[in-house]
C-alpha positions as CSV (number, residue, x, y, z in Angstrom):
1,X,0.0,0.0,0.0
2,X,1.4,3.2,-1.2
3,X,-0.9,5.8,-1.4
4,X,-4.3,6.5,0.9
5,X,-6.6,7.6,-1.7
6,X,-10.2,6.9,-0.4
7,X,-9.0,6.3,2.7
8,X,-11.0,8.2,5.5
9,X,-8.8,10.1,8.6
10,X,-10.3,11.5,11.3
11,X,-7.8,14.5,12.7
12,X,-8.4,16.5,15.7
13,X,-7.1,19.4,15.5
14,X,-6.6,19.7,12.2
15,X,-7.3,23.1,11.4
16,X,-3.6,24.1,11.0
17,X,-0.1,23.1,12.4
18,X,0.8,19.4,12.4
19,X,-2.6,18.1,12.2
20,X,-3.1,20.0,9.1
21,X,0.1,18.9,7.6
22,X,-0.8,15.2,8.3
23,X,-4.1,16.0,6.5
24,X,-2.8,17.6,3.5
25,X,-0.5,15.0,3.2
26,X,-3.0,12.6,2.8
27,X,-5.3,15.0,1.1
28,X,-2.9,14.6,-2.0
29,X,-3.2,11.4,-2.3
30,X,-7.5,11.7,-2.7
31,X,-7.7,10.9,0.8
32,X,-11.0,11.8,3.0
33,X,-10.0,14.1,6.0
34,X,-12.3,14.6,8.3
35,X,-11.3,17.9,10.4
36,X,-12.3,18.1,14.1
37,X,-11.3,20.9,15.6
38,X,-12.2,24.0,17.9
39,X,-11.3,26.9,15.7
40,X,-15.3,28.0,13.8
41,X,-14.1,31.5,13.8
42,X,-10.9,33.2,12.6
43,X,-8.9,34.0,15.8
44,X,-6.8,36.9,16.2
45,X,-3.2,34.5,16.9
46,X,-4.2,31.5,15.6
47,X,-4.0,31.3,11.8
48,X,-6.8,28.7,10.3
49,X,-10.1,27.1,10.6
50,X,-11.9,24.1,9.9
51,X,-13.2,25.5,7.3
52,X,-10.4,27.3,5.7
53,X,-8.4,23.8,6.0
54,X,-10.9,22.0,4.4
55,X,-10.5,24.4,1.5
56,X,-7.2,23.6,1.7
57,X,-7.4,19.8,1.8
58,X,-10.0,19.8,-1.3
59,X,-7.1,22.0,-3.3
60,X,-4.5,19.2,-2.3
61,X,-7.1,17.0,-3.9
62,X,-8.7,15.3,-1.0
63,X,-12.4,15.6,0.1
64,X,-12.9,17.5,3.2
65,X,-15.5,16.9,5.7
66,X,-15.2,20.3,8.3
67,X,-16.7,19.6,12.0
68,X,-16.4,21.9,14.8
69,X,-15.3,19.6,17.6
70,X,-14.3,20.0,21.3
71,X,-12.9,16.8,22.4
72,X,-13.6,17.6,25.6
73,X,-16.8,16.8,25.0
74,X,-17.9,13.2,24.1
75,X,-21.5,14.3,22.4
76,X,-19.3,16.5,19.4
77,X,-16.9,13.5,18.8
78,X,-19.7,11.2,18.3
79,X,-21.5,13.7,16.2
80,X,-18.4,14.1,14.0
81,X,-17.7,10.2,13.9
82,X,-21.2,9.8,12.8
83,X,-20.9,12.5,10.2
84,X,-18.0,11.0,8.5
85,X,-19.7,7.7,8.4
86,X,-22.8,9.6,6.5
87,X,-20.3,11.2,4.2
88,X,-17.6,8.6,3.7
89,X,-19.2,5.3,4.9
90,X,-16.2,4.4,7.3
91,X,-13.2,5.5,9.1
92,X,-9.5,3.9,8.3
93,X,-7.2,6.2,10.4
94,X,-7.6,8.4,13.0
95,X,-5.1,11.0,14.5
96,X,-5.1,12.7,17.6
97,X,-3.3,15.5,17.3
98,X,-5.7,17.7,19.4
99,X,-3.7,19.2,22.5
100,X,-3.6,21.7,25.1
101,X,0.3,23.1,26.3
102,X,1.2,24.9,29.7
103,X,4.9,24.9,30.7
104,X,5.0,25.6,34.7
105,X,5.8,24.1,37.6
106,X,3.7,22.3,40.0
107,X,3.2,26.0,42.3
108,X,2.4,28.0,39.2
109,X,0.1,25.8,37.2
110,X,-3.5,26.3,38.1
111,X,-6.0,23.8,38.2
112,X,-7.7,25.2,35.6
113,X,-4.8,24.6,33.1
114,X,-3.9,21.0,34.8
115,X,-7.5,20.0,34.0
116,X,-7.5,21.6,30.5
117,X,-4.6,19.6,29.6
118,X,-5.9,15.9,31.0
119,X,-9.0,16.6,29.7
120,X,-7.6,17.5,26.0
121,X,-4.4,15.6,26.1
122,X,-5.7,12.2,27.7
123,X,-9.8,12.0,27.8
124,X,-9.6,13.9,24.3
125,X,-7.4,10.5,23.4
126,X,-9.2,8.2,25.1
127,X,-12.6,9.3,23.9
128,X,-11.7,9.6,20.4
129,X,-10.0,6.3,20.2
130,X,-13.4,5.1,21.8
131,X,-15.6,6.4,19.6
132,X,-13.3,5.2,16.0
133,X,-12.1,1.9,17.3
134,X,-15.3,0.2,16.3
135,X,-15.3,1.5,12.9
136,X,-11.8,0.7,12.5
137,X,-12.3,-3.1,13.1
138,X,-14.0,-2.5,9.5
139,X,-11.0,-1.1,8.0
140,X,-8.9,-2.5,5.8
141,X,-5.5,-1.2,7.1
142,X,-6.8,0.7,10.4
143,X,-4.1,3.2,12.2
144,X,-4.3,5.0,15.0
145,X,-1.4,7.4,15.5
146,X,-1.3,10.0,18.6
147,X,1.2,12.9,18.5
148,X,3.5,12.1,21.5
149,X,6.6,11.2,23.1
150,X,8.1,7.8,23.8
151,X,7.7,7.0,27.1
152,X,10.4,8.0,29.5
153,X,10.9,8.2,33.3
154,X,13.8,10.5,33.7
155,X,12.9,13.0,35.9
156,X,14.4,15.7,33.7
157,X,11.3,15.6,31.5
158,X,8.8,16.3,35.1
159,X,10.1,18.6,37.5
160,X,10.3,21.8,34.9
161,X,6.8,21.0,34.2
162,X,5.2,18.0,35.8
163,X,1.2,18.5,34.5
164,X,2.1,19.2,31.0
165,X,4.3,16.0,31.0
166,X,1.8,13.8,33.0
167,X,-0.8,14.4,30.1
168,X,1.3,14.1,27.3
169,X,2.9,10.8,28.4
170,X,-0.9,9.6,29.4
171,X,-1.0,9.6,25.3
172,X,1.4,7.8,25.2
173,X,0.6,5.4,27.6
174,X,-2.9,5.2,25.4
175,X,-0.6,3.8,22.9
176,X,0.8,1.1,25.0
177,X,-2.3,-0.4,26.1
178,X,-4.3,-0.1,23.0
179,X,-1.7,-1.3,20.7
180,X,-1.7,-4.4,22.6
181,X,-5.7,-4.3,23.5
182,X,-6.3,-4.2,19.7
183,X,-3.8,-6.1,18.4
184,X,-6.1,-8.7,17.3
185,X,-8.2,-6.9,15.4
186,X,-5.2,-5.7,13.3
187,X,-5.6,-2.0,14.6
188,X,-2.3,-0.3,14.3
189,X,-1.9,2.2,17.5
190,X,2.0,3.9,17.2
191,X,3.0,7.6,18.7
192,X,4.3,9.7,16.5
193,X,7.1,12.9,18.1
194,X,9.1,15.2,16.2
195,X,13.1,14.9,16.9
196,X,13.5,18.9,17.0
197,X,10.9,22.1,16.9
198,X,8.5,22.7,14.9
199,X,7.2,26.0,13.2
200,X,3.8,25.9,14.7
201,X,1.4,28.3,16.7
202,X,2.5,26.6,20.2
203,X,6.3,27.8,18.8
204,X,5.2,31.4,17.9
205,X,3.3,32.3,20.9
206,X,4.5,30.3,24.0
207,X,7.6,28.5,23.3
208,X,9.9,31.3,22.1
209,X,8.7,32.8,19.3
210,X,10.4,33.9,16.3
211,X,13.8,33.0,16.9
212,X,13.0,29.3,17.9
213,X,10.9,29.3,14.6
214,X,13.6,30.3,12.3
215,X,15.5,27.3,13.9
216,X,12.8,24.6,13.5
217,X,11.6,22.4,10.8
218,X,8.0,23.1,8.9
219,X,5.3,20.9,10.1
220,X,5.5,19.1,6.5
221,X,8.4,16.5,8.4
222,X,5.5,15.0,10.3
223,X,3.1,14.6,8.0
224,X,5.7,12.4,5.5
225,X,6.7,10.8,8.2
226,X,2.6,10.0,9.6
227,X,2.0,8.8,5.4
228,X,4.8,6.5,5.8
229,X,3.4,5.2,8.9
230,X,-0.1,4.9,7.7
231,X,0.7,3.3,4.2
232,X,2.4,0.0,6.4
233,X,0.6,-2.9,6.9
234,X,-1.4,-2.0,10.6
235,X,-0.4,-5.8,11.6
236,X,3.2,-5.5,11.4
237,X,3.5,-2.0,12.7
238,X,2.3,-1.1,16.3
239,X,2.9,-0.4,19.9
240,X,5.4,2.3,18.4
241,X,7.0,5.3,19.4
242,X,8.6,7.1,16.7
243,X,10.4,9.9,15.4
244,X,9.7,11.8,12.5
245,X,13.1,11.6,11.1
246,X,14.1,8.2,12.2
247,X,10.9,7.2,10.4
248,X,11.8,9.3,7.2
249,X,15.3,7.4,7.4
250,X,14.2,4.3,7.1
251,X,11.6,5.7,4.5
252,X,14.5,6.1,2.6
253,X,15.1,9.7,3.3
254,X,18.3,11.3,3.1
255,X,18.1,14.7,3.1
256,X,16.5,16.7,5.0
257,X,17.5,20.3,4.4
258,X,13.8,21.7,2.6
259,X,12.5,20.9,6.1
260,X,14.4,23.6,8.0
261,X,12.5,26.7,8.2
262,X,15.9,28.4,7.5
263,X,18.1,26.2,5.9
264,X,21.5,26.5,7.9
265,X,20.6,27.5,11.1
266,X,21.0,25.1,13.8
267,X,17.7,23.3,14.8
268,X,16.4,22.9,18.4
269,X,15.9,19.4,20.0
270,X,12.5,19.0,21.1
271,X,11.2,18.0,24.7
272,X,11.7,14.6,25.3
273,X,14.3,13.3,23.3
């Protein structure tokens, strides 16, 4: 399997960055893209909505299927899910992409922002995998790929900022339990983490801003790498955690220079690696 055309993806939060990358990706192929995500209305930082990526996806030559979705809320997935049934009678792949950051420690993180990130990071997850699995069993080649790290206990990656990391890895952990869970039923479930920046929103307003854009790499890296990942066989591929250029590497992938945002400068590791 090379290619995903008619293949269905559900992607939260698609409407730009990395989910919107992984969609146009696919989108090129004639994929279906389903994008859930928050954004109805343009917002002042934030470039992108569903609806302007779904404009997007049907230039790349996919077919778009726009739905405003909070995955906080388990009444809008299930809406979605049974939207993209209506339109594209299935689902192959799912993606959740759909996250919420706050870098702080344990005495400056409010409770508010610890429960906005378990409630997007993890329940979002869980509740989307939930609502797709069964309509994955019916797949040909199902995937489900969350974006997050491999699995680590060094304390290096808590103490700066312990919430942020506990919901992240809880994605993760989603991934070692339902890889195995589904396993049978030939349901792929990998993580997917980029090895340094990259140019997204989360860059531009919180992590740094222009000058740690100018040294990461466009989102583009991770949605190669997810196509790779979704065009291998879902039995032989699973329980994962990979890295966008590790993947790319074994893709075949050599160079990797019309990824930089600035060709030359010297890119920034990511968290977690």
């Amino acid at each position: 399997m090379s290619e995903l055309r008619g293949k269905t993806l559900f992607v939260t939060g698609g409407s730009r960055g990395i989910g919107k990358a992984i969609a146009l990706r696919a989108a090129r192929d004639g994929a279906n893209v389903v994008i859930a995500a928050k954004t109805a209305e343009p917002h002042p930082r934030l470039e992108g909505t569903v609806y302007t990526a779904a404009e997007e996806i049907e230039a790349a030559g996919g077919q778009a299927l726009p739905c405003v979705v909070d995955v906080r809320h388990e009444e809008q997935i299930h809406t979605a899910v049974n939207a993209a049934l209506e339109r594209f009678g299935g689902i192959d792949i799912l993606v959740n992409n759909a996250s919420a950051i706050f870098l702080a420690g344990t005495l400056e993180t409010p409770m508010k922002r610890f429960d906005l990130m378990h409630q997007v990071n993890v329940r979002g997850t869980f509740a989307c995998s939930q609502a797709c699995i069964p309509h994955l069993k019916k797949a040909e080649n199902p995937h489900i790929l969350n974006l997050s790290p491999p699995l680590s206990l060094d304390p290096k990656w808590f103490a700066p900022h312990v919430a942020y990391t506990m919901s992240k890895f809880g994605m993760s952990m989603c991934v070692l339990g339902m890889a195995e869970e589904f396993r049978p039923d030939g349901i792929a479930v990998n993580a997917l983490w980029p090895k340094t920046t990259i140019a997204t929103a989360a860059i531009r307003n919180l992590l740094g801003g222009e000058e740690v854009v100018r040294r990461s790499r466009k989102p583009e890296i991770m949605g190669d790498a997810a196509h790779w990942i979704f065009t291998q066989d879902s039995r032989a591929l699973t329980g994962r955690f990979l890295v966008d250029e590790d993947v790319l590497r074994e893709a075949g992938v050599e160079d990797f220079s019309h990824y930089a945002v600035e060709p030359g400068q010297e890119l920034i590791p990511d968290f977690f690696l």
